[in-house]
N, C-alpha and C positions, 0 to 999 in steps of 0.2 A: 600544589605540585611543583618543587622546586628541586627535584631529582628530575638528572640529565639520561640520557643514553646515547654514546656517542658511536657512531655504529660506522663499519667499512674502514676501521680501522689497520693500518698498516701493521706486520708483522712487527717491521721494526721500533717503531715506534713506544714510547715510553712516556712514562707519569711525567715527567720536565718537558717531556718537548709539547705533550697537550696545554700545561700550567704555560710554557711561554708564547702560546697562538694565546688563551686567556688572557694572557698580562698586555701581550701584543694591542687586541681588540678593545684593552679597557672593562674585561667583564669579568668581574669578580667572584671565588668560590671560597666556599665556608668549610670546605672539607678537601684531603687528599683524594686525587684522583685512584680511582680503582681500576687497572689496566689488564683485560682478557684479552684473548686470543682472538683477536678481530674485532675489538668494542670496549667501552670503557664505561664508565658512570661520574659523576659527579655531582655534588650538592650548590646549591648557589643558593644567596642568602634570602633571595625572595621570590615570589611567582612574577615579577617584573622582570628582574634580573636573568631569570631563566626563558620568559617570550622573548629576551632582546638577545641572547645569547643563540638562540633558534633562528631567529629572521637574518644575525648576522652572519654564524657562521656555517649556516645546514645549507649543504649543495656550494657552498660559493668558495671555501677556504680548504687548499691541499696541504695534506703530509704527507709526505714520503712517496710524491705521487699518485697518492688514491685523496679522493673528494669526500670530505667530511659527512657526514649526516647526521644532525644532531634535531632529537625531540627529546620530548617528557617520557621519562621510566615509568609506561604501568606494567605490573606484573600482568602476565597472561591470564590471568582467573578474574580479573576486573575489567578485560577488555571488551564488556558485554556485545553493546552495539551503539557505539555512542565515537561518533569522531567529530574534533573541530575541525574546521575547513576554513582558513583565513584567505586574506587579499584577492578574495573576489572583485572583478572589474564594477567598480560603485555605479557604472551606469547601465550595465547590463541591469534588466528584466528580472525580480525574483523569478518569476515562473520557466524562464528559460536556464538561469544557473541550478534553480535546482533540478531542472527536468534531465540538464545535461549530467548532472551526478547520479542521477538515480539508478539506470541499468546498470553501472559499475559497481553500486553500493548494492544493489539487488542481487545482481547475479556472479557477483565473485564473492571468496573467503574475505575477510575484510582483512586480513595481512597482504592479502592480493590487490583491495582496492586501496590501500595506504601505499602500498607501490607505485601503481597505475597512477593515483593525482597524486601524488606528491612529487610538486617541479612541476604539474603538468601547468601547461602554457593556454591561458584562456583569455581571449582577447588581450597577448601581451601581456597581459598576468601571471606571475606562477604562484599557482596555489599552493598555499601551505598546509600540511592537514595532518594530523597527530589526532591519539587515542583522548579521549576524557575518564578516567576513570569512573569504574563502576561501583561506587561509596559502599553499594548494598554487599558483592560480592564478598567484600574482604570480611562481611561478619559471618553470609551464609558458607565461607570456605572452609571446609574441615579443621579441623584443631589438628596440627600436625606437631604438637612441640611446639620450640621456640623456633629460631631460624630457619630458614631456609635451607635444606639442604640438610638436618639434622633430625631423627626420627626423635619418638616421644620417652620420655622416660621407663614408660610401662604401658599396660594398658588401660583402656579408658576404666575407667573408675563407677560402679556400679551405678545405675541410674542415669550414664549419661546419657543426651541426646543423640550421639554416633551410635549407638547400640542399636540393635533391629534394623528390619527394613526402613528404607525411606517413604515417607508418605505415596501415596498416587497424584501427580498434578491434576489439578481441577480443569475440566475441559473448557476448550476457548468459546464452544458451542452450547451455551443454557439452552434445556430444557424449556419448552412454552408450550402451556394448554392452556385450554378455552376448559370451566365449567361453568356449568346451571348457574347462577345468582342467588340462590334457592339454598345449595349446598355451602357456599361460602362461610356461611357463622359455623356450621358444625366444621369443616377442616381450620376453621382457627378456635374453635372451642370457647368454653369459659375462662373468660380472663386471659387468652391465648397458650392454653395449658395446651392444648390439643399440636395445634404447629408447632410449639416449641419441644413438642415430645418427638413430632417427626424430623425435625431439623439436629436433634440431640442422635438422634437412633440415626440418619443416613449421611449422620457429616456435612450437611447441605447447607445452603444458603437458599432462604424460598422468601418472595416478595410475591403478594398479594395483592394486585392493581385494582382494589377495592375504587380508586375514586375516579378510574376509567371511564369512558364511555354510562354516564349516569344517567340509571333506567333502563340499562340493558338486558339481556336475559342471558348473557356469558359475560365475564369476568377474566380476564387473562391471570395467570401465575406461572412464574419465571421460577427456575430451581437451579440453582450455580452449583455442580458439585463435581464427582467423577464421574463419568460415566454410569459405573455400578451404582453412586450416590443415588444420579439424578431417577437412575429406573427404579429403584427403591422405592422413593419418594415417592414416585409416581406412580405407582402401586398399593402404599398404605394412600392416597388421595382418593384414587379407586375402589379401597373397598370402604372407608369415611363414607362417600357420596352413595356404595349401593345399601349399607347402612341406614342410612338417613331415606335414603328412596322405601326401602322396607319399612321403616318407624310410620313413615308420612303415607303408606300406601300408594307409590307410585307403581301405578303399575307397567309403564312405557320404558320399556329399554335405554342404560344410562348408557350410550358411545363414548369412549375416548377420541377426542380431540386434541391435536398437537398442532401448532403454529411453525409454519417453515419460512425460513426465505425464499422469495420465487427462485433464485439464480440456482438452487439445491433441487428443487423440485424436478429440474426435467432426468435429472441424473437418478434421481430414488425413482421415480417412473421408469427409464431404460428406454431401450430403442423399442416400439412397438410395444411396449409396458412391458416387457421380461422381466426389471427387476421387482415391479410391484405384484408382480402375478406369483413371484417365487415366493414372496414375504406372502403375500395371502393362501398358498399353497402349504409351504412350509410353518407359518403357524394356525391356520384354519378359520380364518377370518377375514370380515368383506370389507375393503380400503377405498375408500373415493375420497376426490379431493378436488374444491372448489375451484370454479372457476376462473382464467384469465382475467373476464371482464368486471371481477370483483377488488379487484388491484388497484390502489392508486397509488399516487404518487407518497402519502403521507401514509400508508400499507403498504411495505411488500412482500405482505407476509399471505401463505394460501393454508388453507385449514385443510389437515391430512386428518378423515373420520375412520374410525376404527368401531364395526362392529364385531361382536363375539365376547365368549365367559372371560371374566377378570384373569385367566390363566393365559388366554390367545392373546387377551388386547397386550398387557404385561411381555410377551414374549413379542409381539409385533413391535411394541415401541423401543423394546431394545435394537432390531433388525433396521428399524425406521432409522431412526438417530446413529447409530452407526453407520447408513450410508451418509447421512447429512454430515455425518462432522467427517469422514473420510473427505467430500466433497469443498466441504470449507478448506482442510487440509491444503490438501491436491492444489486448490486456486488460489489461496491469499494467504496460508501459513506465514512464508515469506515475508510478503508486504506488509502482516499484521507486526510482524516483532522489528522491522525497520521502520515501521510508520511514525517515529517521533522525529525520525531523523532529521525528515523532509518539511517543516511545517509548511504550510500554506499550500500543501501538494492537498487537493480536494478526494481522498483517498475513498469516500462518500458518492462520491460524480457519478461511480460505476455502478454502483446501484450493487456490489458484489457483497461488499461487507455487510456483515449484520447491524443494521443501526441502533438506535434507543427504544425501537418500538422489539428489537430482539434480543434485547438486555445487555448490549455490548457497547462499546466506545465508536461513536463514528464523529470522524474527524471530519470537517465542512469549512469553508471558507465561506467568510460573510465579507459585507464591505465596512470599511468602518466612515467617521463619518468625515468631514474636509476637515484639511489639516495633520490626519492623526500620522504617527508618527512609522516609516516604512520600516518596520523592524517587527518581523509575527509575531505576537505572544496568545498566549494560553488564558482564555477563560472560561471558567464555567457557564454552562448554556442550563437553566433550570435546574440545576444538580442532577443531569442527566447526561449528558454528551459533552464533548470539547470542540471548540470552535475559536478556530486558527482567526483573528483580526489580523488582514493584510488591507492595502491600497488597493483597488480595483481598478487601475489604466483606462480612457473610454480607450477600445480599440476597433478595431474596423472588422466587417462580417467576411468572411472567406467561403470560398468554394470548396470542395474537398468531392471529388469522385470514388469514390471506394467499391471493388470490383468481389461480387461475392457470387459463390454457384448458384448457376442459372434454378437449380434443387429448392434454394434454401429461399427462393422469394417469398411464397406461401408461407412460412413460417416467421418472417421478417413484417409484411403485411397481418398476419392475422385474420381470423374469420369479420368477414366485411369489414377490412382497414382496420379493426380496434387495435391492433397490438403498432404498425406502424402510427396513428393518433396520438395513442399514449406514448410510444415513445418521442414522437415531435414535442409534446407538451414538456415533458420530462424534462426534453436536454432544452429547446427552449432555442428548436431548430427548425427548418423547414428538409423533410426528406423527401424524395421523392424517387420512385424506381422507373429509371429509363426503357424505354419498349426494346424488345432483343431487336439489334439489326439482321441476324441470321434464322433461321426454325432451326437449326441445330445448335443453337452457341450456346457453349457450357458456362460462361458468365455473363452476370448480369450488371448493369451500373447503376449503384442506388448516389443520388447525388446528394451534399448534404452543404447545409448553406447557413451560418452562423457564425459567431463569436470564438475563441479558442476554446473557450467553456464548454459551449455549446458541442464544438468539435470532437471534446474530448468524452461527452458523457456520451452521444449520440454513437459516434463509433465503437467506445468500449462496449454500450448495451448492444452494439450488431456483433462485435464480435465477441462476447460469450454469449450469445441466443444461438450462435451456431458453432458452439460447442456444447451448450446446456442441448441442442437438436440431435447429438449427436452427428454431425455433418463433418468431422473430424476423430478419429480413432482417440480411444480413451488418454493414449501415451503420443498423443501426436497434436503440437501446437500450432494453433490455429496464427496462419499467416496470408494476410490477404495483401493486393497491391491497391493502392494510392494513386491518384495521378492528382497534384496539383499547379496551378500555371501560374507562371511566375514573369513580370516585366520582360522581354527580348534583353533589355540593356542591363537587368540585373543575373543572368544565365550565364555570362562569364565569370562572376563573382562566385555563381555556386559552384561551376565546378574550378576553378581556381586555375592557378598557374600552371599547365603542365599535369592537370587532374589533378594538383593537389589538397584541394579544400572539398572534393567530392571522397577521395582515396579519406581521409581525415573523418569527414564526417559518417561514413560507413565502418571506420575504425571502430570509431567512440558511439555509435546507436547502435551498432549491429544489424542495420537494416541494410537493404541493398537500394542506392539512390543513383537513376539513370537520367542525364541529360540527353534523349536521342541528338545525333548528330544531322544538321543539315534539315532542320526544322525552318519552316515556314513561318513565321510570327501570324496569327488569329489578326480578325477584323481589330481588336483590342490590342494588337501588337504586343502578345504574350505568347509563352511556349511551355509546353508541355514538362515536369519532372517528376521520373514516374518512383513511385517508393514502396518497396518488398519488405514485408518484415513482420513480427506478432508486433501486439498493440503498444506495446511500452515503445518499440524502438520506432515502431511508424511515426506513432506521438513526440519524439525526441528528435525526429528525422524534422516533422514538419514544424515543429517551433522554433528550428536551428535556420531553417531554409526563410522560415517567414522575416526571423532575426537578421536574417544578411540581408532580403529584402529593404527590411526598415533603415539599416547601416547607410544603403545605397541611396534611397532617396534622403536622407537625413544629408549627407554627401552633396548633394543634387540640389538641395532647396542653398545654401547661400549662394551657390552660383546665380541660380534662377534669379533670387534676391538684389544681388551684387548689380545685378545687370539694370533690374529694375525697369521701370515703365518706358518706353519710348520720348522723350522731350522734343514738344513740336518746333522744329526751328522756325529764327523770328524770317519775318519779309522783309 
């Protein structure tokens, strides 16, 4: 990438006067400048040439009274979702620089968040951050001609690829059934003539988890396709297995069974089951689905059984999987096509995403081992999932109060404790739900006591269980408050000069973060800050606050040091 974009340029301004700030700085170009109406471009001879041309003169060098801005040229069709992000502060925390990008990169256009951080100021740093191209774009971009700007000579030429519709993208949500063990050899046939007949006929991708769970009496298979693909597929699998049940004389009704993620489940159920009573209504057939206490932590998947003729179950599983993958939609569309962005962000923790056991990518943070080097990379985890190698920090176990309706305990607990349990186990925390101080008070304080890890799975799994509870309208985000305590002597630092490091940090989380005034300091000499906000920005809220924490005593200890031991004077 050694094409320039010189951007916020002055009216006036011209091809000599940009060549003599060049010639000025020392930074060499291999091509005449090209001078638009408010921006410019230029070539420079190497991708060296042009990072150094960036860091010296983007934001720092005027013409004509307006402030230069110069990055890399990518065309807008490659600017997938890919930005570098330079001169991050080397001593900041990965976990906290990236947590601090994330809602900006989440929840703004990304021409918005190249705005927002670029120049923005982090720890006396300013960040740099430009597009990466996206290599793949520029071959899947239409054939437009030559140039830019210039239509094609004719039309496409029989047989090209532009001709027709375009494909249907493959859903982000595979298809997974459980059948008999029984049935297996006939849906892949002799010689695998049989699956490769189905895989040919519904466009599919179908994986066979033959060496799963060995001596089981179910079998998993996974089917990657479109929508219409995967109910096809699952349909010819259907009438294979009642086939096979007739040849072998079975005479015991063959169920369709479908694998969900539990986070999907409570929304294809509805409030008081409306929505499974409609699917069983509407296509004429009886839907149960296994129980909570069959979940663990290496399952989070629950088995949706479908009785009724191969005509209802076929129609139910279309209804099924359409609320499921609306549902995936709705909650992690988003985070699923930014999640490269972020590595080392444990995308996994939440228990939201479908992992390797639901035939998709789930990204995880491991530790690696002393020594290795603080920079994430990418490796394959069994040839199955990706798994980010960061540094694991030991850090210290925190408090975290999190206030949810007084409604939603019961469901947070689980029948006899199982669901609060498993989630303790999960995050790898100790929860605990405080007794109401009132008979009337509409919340309640479940306390939660661990690691940031710990903090982060712990809360996100409370706060979608009560949105999976429906405890929050379908279109309305689930935002709960926080109260964490923080040193008496570090409460100035968070909320800053004049509220300015509180006003800052509510900028950039989108949480709402209150120091009450005129607080008491605890037996522990700490005080109360209290944090409003959905889970991303609470999470952004509380790793920033804990971050100036750690500034303050980092601060603190060579004093303490400097001062040193008491020396007993001599007699």
């Amino acid at each position: 990438m050694n094409k320039l974009y010189i951007g916020n340029v002055s009216e006036q301004a011209s091809a000599p006067d940009l060549e003599s700030i060049f010639e000025q700085w020392k930074i060499p170009f291999s091509a005449p400048f090209l001078v638009k109406s408010g921006y410019a471009f230029v070539d420079c001879p190497d991708e060296k040439v042009a990072m150094r041309a960036i860091d010296t003169l983007s934001g720092k060098v005027e013409l004509h009274g307006k402030v230069l801005e110069v990055e890399h040229s990518v065309p807008k069709r490659q600017r997938s979702c890919k930005l570098q992000i330079r001169n991050i502060p080397p001593h900041m925390q990965w976990e906290v620089s990236y947590l601090l990008m994330f809602p900006i990169l989440l929840l703004l256009f990304f021409s918005r968040a190249l705005d927002k951080l670029n120049g923005f100021l982090m720890e006396n740093y300013a960040l740099k951050v430009s597009y990466i191209p996206d290599e793949t774009a520029a071959e899947d971009a239409p054939a437009m001609g030559g140039r830019r700007g210039f239509n094609s000579r004719g039309p496409p030429r029989q047989g090209s690829p532009n001709l027709g519709a375009r494909p249907k993208l493959q859903s982000d949500v595979p298809l997974r059934m459980l059948v008999p063990t029984q049935f297996v050899g006939a849906i892949i046939g002799k010689e695998g003539a049989t699956i490769r007949n189905i895989t040919k006929q519904t466009h599919s991708k179908i994986d066979i988890h033959r060496k799963e769970n060995a001596g089981a009496a179910e079998k998993p298979i996974t089917v990657h396709s479109t929508p219409e693909g995967c109910s096809s597929a699952c349909r010819n699998i259907m009438e294979i297995m009642q086939k096979e049940a007739i040849d072998t004389k079975i005479t015991e009704e063959i169920p369709l069974k479908i694998l969900a993620h539990n986070n999907f489940v409570g929304r294809l159920i509805g409030k008081e089951g409306r929505n499974l009573k409609k699917i069983e209504q509407d296509t004429d057939t009886k839907i149960t689905i296994s129980p909570l206490q069959d979940l663990t932590l290496y399952n989070p998947e629950r088995t949706i059984t479908v009785k009724g003729t191969l005509e209802a179950c076929a129609k139910a599983e279309e209804e099924i999987m359409k609320k499921i993958r609306e549902s995936y939609e709705n909650d992690v569309a988003a985070m699923h096509l930014q999640s490269n962005l972020i590595p080392g962000l444990n995308l996994n923790a939440l228990g939201i995403f479908p992992g390797a056991a639901s035939g998709g990518m789930s990204p995880s943070v491991v530790s690696g081992p002393p020594g290795q080097t603080s920079v994430p990379r990418l490796v394959a985890a069994q040839g199955v999932s990706l798994m980010y190698l960061c540094p694991q920090p030991q850090v210290e176990s925190e408090t975290v109060h999190l206030f949810i309706p007084a409604l939603a305990v019961g469901a947070i607990i689980g029948k006899q404790g199982q669901h609060i349990k498993q989630l303790s186990r999960f995050a790898g925390a100790s929860i605990k739900i405080a007794p109401a101080d009132e008979l009337d008070t509409k919340q309640r304080m479940v306390i939660i006591t661990g690691p940031p890890e710990a903090q982060f799975k712990a809360q996100g799994r409370i706060f979608g269980k009560l949105k999976e509870e429906n405890f929050f309208g379908p279109k309305e985000e689930v935002k709960l408050e926080a109260h964490i305590k923080v040193p008496s002597f570090a409460a100035g630092r968070v909320i800053g000069k004049g509220g300015k490091t509180v006003n800052e940090l509510q900028n950039l989380t989108s949480a709402e973060v209150v120091v009450p005034r005129d607080q008491t300091p605890d037996e522990n000499d700490e005080v109360v800050v209290k944090i409003t906000g959905h889970f991303y920005a609470s999470q952004l809220a509380q790793r920033k606050i804990q971050e100036i924490i750690s500034q303050v005593r980092r601060q603190q200890q060579p004093k303490a040091s400097a001062a040193g031991p008491p020396v007993a004077r001599r007699k």
